[in-house]
DSSP file (Angstrom, degrees, kcal/mol; ACC not computed):
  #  RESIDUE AA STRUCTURE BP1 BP2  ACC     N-H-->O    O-->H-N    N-H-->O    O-->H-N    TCO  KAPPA ALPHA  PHI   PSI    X-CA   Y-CA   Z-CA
    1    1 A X              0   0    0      0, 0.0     2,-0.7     0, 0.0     0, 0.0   0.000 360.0 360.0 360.0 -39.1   16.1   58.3  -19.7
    2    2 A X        -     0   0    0      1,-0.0     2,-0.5     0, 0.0     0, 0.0  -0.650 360.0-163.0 -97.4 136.4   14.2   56.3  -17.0
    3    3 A X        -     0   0    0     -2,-0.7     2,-0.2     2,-0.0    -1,-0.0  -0.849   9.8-149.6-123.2 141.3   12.1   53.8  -18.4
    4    4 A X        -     0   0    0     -2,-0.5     2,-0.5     1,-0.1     0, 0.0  -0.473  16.7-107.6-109.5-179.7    9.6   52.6  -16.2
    5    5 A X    >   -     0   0    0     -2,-0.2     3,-2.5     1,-0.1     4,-0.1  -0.904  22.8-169.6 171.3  49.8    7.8   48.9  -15.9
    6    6 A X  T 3  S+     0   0    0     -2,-0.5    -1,-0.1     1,-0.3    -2,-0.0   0.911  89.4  28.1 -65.8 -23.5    4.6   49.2  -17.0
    7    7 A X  T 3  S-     0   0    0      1,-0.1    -1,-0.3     5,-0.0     5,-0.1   0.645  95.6-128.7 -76.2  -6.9    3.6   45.7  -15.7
    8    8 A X    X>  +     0   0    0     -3,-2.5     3,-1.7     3,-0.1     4,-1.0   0.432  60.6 149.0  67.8  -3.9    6.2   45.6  -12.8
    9    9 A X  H 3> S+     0   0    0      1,-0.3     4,-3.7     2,-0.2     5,-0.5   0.869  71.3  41.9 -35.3 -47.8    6.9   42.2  -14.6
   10   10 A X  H 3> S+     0   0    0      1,-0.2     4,-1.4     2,-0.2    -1,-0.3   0.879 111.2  46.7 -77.5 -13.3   10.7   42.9  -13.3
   11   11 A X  H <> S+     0   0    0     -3,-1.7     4,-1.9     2,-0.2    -1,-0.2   0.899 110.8  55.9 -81.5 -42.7   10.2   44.1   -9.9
   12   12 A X  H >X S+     0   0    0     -4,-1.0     4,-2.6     3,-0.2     3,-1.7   0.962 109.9  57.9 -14.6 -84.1    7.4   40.7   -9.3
   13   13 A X  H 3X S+     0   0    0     -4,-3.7     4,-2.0     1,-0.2    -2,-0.2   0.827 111.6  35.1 -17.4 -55.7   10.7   38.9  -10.5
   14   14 A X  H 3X S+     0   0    0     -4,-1.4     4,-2.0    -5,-0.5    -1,-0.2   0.875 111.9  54.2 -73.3 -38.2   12.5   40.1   -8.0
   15   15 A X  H <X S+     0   0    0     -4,-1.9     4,-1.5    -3,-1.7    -1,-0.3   0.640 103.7  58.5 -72.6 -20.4   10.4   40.2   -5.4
   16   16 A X  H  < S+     0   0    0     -4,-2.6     4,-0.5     2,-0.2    -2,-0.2   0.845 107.9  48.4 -78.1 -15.0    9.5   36.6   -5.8
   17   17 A X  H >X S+     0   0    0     -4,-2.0     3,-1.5     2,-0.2     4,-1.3   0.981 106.3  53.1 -72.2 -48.1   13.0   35.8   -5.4
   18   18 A X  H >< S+     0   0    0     -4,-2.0     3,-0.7     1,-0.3    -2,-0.2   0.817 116.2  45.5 -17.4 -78.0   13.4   37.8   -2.4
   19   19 A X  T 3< S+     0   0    0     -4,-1.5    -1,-0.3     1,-0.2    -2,-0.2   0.272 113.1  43.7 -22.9 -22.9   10.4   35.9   -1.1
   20   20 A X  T <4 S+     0   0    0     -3,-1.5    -1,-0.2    -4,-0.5     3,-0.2   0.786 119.8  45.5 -98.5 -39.1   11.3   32.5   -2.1
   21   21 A X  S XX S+     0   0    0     -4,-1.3     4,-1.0    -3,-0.7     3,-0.8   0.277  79.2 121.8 -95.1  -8.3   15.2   33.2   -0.7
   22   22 A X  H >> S+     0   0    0      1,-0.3     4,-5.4    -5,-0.2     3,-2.4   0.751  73.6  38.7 -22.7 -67.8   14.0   34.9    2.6
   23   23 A X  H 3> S+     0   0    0      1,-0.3     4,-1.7     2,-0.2    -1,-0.3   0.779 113.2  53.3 -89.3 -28.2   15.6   32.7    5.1
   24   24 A X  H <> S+     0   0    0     -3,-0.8     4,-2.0     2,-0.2    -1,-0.3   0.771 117.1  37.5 -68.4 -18.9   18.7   32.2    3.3
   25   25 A X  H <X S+     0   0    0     -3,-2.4     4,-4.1    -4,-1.0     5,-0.3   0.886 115.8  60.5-106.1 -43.5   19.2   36.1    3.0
   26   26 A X  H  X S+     0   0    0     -4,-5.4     4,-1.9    -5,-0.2     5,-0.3   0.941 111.0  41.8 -11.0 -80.9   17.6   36.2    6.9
   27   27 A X  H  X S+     0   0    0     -4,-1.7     4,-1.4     1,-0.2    -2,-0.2   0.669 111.2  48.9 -48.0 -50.2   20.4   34.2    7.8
   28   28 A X  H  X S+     0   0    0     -4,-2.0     4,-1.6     2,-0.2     5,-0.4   0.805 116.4  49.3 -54.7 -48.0   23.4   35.8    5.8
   29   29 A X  H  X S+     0   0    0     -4,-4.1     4,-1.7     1,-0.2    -2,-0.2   0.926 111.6  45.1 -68.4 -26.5   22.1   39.2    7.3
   30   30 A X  H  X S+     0   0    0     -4,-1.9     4,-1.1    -5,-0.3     5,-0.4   0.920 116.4  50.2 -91.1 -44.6   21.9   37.9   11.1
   31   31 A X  H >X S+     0   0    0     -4,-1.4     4,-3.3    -5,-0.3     3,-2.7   0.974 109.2  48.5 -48.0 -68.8   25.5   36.3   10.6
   32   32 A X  H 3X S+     0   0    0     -4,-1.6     4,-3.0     2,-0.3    -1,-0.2   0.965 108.5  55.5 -33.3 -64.7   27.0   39.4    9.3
   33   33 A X  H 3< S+     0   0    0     -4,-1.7     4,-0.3    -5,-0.4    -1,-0.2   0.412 106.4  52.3 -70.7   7.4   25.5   41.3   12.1
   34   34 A X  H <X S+     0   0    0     -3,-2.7     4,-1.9    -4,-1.1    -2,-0.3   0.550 109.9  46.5 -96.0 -17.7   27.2   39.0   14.4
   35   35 A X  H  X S+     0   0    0     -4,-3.3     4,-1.6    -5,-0.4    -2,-0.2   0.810 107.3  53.1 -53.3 -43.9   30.3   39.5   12.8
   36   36 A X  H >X S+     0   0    0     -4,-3.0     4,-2.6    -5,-0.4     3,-0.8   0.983 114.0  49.8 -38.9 -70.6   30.0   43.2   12.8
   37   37 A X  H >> S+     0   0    0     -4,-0.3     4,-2.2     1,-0.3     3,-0.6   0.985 117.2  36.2 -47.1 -82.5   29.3   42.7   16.8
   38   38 A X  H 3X S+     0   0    0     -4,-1.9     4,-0.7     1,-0.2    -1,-0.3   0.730 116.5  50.3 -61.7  -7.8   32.3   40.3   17.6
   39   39 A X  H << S+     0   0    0     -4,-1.6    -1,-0.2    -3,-0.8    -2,-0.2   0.825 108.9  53.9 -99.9 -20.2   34.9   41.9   15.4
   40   40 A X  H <X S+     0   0    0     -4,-2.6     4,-0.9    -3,-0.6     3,-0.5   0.683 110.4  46.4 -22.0 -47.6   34.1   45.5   16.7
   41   41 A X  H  X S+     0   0    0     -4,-2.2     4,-1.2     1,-0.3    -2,-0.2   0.662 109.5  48.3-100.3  -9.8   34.6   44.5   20.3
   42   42 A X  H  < S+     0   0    0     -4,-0.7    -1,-0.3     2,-0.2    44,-0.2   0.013 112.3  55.8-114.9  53.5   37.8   42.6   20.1
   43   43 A X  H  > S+     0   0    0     -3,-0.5     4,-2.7    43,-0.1     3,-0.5   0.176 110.9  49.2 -52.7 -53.3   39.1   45.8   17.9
   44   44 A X  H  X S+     0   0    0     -4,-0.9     4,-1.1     1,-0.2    -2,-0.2   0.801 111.2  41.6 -90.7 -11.7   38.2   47.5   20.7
   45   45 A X  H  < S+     0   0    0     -4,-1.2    -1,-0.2     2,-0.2    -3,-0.1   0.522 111.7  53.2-116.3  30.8   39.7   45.8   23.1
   46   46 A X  H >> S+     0   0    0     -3,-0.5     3,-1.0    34,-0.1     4,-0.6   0.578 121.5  36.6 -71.7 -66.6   42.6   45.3   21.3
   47   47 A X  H >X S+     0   0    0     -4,-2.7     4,-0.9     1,-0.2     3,-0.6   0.777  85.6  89.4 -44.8 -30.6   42.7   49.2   20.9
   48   48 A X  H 3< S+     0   0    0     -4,-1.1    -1,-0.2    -5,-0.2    -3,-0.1   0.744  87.7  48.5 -61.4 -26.1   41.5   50.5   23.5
   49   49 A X  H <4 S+     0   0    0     -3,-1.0    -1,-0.2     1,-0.1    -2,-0.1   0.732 125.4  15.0 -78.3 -35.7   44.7   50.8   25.3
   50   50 A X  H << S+     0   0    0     -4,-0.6     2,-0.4    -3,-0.6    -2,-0.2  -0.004 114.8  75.2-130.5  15.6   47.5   52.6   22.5
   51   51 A X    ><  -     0   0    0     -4,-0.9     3,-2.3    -5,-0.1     4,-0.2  -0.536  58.2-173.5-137.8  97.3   44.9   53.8   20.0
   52   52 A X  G >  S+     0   0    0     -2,-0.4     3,-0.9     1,-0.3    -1,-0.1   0.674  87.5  67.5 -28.2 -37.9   42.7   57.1   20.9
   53   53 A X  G 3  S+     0   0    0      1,-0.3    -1,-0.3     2,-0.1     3,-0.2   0.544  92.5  63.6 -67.9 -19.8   40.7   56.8   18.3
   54   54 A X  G <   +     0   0    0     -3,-2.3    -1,-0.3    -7,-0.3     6,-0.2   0.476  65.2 125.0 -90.2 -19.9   39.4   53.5   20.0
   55   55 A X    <   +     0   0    0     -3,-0.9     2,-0.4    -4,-0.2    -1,-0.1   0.607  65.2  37.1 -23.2 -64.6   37.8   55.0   23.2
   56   56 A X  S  > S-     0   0    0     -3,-0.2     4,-0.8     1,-0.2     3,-0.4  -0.827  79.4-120.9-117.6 142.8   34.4   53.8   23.3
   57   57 A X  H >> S+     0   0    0     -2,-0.4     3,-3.3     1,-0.3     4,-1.7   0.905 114.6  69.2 -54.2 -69.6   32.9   50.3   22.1
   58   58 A X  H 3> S+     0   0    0      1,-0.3     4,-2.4     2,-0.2    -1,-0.3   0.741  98.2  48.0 -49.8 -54.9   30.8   53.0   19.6
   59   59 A X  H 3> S+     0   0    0     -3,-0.4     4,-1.9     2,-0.3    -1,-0.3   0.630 105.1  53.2  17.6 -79.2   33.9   53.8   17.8
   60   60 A X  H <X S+     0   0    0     -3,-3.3     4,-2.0    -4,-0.8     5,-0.4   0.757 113.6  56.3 -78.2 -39.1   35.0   50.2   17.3
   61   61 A X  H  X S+     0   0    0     -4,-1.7     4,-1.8    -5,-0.3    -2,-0.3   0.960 101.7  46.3 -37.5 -60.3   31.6   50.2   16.0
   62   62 A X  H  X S+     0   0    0     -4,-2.4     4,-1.7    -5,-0.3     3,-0.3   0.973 112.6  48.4 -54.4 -70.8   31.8   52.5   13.8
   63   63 A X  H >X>S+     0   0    0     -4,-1.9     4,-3.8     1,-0.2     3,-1.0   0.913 104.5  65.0 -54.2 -50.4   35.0   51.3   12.3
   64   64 A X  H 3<5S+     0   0    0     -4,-2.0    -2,-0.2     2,-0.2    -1,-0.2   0.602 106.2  41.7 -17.4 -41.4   33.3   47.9   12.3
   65   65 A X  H 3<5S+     0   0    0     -4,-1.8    -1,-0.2    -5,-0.4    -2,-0.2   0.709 112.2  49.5 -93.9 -19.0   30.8   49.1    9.8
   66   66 A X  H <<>S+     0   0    0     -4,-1.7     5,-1.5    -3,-1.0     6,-0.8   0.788 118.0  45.4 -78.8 -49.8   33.0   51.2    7.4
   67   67 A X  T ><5S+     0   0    0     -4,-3.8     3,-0.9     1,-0.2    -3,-0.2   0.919 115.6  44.5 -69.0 -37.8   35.4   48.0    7.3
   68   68 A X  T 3 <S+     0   0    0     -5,-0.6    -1,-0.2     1,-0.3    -3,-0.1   0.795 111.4  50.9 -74.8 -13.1   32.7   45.4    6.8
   69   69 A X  T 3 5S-     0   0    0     -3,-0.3    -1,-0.3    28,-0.0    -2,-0.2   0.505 107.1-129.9-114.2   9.2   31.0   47.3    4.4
   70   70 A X  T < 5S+     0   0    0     -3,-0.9    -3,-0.2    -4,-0.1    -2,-0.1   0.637  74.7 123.0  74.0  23.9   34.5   47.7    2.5
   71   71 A X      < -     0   0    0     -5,-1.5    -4,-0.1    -6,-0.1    -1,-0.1   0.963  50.1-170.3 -61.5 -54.1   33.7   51.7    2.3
   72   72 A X        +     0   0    0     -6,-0.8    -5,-0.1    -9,-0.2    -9,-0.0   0.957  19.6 176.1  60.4  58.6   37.2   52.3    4.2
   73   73 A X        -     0   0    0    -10,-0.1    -1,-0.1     1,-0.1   -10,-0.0   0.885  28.2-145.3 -70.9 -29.4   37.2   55.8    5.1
   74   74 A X        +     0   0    0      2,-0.3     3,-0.1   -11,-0.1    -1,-0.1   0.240  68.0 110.4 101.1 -18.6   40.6   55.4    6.9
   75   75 A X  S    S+     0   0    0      1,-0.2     2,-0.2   -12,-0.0   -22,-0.0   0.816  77.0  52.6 -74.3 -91.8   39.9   57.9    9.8
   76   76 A X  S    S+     0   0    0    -17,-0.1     2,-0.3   -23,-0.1    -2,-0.3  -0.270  77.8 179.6 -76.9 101.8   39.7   55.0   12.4
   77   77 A X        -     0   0    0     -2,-0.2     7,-0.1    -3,-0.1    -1,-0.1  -0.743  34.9-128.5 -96.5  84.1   42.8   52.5   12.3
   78   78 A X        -     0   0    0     -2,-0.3   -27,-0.0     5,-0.2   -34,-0.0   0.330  25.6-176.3 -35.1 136.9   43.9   49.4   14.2
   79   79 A X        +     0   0    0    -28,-0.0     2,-0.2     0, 0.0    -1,-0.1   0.569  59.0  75.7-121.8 -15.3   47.6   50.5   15.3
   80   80 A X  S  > S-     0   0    0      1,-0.0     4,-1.2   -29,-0.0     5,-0.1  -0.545  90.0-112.0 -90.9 149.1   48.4   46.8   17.0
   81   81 A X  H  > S+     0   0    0      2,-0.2     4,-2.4     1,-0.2    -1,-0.0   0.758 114.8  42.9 -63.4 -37.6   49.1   43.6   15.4
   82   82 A X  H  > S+     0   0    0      2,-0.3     4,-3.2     1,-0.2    -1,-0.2   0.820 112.2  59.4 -86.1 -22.1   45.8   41.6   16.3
   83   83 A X  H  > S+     0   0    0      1,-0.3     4,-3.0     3,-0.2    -2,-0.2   0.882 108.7  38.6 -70.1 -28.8   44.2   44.7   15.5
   84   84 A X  H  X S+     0   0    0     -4,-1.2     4,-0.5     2,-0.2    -2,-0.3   0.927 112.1  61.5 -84.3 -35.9   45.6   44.5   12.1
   85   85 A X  H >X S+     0   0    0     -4,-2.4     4,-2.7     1,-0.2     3,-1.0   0.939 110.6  39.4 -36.3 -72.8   45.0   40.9   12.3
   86   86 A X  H 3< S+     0   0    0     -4,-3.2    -2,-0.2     1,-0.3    -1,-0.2   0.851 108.3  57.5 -35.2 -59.3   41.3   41.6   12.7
   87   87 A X  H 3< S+     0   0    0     -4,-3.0     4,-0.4     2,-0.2    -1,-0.3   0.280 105.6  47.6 -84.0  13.1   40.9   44.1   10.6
   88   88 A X  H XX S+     0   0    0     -3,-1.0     3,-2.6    -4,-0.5     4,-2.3   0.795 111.1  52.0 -77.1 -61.3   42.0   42.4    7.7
   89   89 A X  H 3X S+     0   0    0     -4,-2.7     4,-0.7     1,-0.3    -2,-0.2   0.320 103.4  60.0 -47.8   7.6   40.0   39.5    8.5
   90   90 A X  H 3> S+     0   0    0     -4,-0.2     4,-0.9     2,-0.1    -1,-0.3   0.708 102.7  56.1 -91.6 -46.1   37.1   41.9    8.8
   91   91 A X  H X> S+     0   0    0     -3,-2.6     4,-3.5    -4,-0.4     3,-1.0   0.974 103.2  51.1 -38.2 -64.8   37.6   42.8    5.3
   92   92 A X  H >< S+     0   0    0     -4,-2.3     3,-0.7     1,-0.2     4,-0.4   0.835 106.8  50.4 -17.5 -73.9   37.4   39.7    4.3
   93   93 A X  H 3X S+     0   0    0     -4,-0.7     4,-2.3     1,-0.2     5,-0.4   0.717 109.4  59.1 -41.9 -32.1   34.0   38.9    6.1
   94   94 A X  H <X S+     0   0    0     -3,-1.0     4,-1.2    -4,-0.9    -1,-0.2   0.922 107.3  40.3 -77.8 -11.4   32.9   42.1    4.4
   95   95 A X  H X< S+     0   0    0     -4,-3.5     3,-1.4    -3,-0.7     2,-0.6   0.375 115.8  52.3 -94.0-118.4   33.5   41.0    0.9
   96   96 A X  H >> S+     0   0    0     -4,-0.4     4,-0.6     1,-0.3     3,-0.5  -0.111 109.3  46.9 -84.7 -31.9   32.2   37.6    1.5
   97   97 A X  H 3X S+     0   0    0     -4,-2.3     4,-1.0    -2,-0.6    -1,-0.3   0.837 109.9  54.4 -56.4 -31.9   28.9   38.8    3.1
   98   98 A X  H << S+     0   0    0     -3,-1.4     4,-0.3    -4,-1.2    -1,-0.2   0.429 113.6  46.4 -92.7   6.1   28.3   41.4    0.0
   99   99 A X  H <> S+     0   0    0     -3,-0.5     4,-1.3    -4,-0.2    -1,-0.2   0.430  97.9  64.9-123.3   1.0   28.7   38.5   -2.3
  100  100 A X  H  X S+     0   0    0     -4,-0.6     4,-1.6    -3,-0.2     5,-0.2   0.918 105.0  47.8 -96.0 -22.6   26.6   35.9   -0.7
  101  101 A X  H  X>S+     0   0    0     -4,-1.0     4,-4.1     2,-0.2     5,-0.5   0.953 109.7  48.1 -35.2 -66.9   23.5   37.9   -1.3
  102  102 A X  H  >5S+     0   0    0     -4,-0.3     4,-1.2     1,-0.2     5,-0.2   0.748 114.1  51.4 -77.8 -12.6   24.1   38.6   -4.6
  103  103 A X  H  X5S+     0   0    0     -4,-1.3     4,-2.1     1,-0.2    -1,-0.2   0.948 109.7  46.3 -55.3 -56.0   24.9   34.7   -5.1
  104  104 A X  H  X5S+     0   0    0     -4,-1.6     4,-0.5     2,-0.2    -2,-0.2   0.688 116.8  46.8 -83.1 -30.6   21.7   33.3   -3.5
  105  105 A X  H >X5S+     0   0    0     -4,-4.1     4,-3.5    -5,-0.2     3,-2.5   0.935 111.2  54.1 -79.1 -43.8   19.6   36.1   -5.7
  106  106 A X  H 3X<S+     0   0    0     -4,-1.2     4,-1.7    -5,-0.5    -2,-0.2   0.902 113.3  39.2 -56.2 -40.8   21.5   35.1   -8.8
  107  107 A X  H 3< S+     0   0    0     -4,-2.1    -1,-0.2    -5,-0.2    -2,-0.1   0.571 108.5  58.8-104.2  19.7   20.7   31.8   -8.5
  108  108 A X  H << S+     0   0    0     -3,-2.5    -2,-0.3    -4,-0.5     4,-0.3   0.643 110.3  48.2 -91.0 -42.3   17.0   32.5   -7.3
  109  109 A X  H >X S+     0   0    0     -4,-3.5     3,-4.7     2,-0.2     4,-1.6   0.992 107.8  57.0 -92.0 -69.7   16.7   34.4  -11.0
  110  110 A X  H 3X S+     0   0    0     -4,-1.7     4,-3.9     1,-0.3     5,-0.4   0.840 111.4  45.0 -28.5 -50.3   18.5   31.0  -12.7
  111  111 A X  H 3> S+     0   0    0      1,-0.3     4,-0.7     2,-0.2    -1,-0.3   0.700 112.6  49.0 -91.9   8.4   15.5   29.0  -11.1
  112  112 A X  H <> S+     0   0    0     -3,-4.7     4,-0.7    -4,-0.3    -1,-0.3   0.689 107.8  49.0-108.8  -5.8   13.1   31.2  -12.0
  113  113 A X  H >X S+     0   0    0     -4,-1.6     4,-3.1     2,-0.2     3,-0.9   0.936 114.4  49.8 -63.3 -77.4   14.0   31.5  -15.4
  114  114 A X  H 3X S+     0   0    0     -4,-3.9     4,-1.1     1,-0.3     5,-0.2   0.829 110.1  51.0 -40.6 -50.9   14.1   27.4  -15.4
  115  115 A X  H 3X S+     0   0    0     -4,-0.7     4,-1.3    -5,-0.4    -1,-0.3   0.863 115.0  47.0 -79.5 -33.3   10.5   27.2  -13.8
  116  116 A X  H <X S+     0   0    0     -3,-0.9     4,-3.4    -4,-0.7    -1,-0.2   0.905 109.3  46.2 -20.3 -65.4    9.4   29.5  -16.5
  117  117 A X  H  < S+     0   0    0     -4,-3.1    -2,-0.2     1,-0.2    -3,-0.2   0.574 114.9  51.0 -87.1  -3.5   10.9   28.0  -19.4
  118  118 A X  H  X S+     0   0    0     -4,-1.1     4,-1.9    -5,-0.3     5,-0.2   0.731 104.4  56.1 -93.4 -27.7    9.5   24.5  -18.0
  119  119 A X  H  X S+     0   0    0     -4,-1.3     4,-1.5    -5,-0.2    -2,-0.2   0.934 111.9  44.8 -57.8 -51.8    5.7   25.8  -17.4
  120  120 A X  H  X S+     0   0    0     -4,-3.4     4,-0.5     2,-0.2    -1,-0.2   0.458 113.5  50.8 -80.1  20.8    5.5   26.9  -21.2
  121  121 A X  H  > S+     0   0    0     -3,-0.2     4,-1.6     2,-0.2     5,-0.2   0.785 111.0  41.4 -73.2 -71.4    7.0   23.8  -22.2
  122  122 A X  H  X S+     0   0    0     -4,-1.9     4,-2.8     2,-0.2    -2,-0.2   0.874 116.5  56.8 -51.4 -37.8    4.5   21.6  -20.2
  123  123 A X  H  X S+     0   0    0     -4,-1.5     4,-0.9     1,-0.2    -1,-0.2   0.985 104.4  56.0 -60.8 -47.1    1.8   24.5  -21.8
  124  124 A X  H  X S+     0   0    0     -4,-0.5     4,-0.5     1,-0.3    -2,-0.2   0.853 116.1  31.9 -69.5 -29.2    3.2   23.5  -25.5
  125  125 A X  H  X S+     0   0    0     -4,-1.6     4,-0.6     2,-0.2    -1,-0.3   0.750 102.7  70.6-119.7  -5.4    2.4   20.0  -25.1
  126  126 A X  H >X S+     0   0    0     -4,-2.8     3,-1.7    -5,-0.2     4,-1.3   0.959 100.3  55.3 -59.5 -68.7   -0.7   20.0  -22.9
  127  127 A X  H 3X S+     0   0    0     -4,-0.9     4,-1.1     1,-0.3     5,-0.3   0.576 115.3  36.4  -0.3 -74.9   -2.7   21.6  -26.3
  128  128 A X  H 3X S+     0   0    0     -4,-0.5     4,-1.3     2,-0.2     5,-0.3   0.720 107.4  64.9 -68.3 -24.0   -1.8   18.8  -28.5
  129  129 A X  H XX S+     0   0    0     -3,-1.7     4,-2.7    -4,-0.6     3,-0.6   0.954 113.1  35.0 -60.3 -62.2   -2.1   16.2  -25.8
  130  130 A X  H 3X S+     0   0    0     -4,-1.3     4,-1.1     1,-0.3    -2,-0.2   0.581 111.0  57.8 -81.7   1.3   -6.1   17.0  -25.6
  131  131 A X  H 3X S+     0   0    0     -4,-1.1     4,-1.3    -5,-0.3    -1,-0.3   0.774 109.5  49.7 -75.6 -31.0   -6.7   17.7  -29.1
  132  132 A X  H <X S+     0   0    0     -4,-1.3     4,-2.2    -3,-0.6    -2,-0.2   0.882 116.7  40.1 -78.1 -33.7   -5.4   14.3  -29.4
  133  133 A X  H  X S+     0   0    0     -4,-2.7     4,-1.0    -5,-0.3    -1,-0.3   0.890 106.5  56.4 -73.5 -32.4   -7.6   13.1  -26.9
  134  134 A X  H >X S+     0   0    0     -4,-1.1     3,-3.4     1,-0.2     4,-1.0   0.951 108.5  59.3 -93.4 -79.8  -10.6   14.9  -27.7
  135  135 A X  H >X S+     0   0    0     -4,-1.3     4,-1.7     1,-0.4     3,-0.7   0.583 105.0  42.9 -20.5 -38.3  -10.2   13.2  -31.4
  136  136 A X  H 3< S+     0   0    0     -4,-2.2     4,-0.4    -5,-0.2    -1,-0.4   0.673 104.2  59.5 -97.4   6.7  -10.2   10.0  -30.6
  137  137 A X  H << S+     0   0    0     -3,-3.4    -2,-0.2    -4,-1.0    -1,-0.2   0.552 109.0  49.1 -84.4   0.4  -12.9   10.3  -28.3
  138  138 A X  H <X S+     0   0    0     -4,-1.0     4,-1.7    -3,-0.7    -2,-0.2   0.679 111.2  54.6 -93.1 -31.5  -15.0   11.7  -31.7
  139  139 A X  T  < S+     0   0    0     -4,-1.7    -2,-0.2     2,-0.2    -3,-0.1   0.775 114.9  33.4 -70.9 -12.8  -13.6    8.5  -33.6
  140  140 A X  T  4 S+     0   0    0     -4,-0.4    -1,-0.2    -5,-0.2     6,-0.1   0.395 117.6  57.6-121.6   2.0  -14.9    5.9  -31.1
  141  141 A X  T  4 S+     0   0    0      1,-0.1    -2,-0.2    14,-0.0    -3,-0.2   0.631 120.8  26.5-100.5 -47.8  -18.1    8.2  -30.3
  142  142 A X  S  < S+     0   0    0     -4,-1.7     2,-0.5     1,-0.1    -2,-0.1   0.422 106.5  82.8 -97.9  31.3  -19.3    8.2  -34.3
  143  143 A X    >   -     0   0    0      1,-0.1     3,-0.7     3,-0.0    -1,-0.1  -0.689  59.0-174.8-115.8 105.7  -17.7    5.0  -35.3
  144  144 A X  T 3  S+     0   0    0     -2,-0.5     2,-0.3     1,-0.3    -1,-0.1   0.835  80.1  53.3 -82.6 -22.3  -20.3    2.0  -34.2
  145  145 A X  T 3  S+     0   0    0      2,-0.0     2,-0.3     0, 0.0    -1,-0.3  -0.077  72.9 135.3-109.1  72.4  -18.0   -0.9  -35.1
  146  146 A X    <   -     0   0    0     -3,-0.7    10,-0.0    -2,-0.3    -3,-0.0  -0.793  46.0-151.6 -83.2 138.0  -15.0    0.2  -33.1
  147  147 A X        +     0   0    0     -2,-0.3    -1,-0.1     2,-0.0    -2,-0.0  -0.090  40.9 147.9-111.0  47.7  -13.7   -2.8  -31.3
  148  148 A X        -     0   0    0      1,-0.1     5,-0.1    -8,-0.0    -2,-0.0  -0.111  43.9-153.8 -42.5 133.8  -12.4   -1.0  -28.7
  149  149 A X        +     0   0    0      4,-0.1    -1,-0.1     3,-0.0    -2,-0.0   0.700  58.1 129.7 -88.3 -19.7  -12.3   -2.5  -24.9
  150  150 A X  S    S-     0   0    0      1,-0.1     4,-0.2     2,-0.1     3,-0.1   0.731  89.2-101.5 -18.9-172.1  -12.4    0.9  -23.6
  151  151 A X  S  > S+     0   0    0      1,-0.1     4,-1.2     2,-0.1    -1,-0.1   0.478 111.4  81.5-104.0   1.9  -14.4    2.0  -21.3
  152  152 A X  H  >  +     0   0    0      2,-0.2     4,-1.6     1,-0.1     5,-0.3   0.967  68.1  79.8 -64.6 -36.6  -16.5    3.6  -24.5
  153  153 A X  H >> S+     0   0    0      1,-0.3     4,-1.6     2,-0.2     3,-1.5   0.827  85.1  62.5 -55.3 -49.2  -18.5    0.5  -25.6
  154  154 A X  H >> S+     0   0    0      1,-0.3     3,-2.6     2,-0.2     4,-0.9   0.822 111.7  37.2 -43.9 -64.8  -20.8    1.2  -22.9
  155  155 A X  H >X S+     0   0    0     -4,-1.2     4,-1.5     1,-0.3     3,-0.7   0.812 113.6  55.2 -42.2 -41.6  -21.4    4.5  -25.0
  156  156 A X  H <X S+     0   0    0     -4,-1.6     4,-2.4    -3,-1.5    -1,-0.3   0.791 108.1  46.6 -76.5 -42.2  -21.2    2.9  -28.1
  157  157 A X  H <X S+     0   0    0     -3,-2.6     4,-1.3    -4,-1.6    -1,-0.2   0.628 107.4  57.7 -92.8  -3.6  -24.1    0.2  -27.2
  158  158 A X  H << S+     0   0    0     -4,-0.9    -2,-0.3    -3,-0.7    -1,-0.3   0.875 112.3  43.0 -85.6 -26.4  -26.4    3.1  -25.7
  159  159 A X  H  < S+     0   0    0     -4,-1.5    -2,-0.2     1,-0.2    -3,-0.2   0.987 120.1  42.1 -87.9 -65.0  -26.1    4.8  -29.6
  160  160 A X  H  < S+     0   0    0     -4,-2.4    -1,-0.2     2,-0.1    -3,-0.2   0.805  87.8 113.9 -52.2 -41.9  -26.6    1.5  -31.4
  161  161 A X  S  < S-     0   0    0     -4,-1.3     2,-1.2    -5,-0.2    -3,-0.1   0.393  73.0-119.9 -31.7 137.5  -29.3    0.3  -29.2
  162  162 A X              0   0    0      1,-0.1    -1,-0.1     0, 0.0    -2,-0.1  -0.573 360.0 360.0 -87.0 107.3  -32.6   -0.1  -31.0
  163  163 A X              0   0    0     -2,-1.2    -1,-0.1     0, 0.0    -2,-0.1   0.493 360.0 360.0 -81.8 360.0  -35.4    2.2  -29.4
């Protein structure tokens, strides 16, 4: 049932996007983990006062990582208005963080598909380009009255020359 890679070809893929997209996905992760940070602590100190469940900063933590990661186990709940304020707006943040990944890869694959499909392109016409070349450099090497300006008569007057 699992069918495995023998080349890695897709995992390459992937990892070169990963690689390409570093700092964007850097950047999304360190942002998110300041959002985690600040929407924890003014949870908790909205909570901390009327909600038990709130004691310790780990807590709002806690909740702060179930909500942001849109798991929503429910045991920990903002019972205050700003808390509900927050913690909607914490949802939010989580779904927008768990889509900006999958954005920035998705359109890392697009342009690596495109940089693909433009290398064998550029492959398809180099071939013909140098046959084409290499031919007329056999027509103006075995023809002696080409009246070429090129930079072949030189060649052309060392074969005719009479030894």
């Amino acid at each position: 049932m699992l069918r495995i890679d023998r080349r890695a070809g897709t995992w390459k893929l992937l990892g070169s996007v990963i690689w390409a997209h570093r700092q964007e996905l850097l950047t999304t992760l360190y942002i998110g983990f300041l959002g985690l940070i600040f929407s924890s602590f003014l949870v908790y100190l909205c909570e901390k006062s009327t909600n038990e469940k709130y004691s310790t900063f780990a807590d709002a933590l806690w909740w702060g990582v179930i909500t942001l990661s849109t798991v929503g186990y429910g045991d920990k709940t903002p019972e205050t208005w700003p808390g509900k304020m927050i913690a909607a707006f914490c949802a939010l943040l989580g779904i927008s963080f768990f889509a900006l990944p999958a954005g920035i890869l998705g359109s890392g694959f697009a342009l690596k598909v495109q940089q693909h499909q433009r290398q064998k392109h550029l492959i398809r016409r180099r071939v013909p380009a140098a046959r084409l070349i290499q031919c007329m450099w056999r027509h103006y090497a075995a023809t002696p009255e080409s009246c070429s300006m090129a930079t072949w008569r030189v060649y052309l007057a060392t074969i005719n020359s009479p030894k």
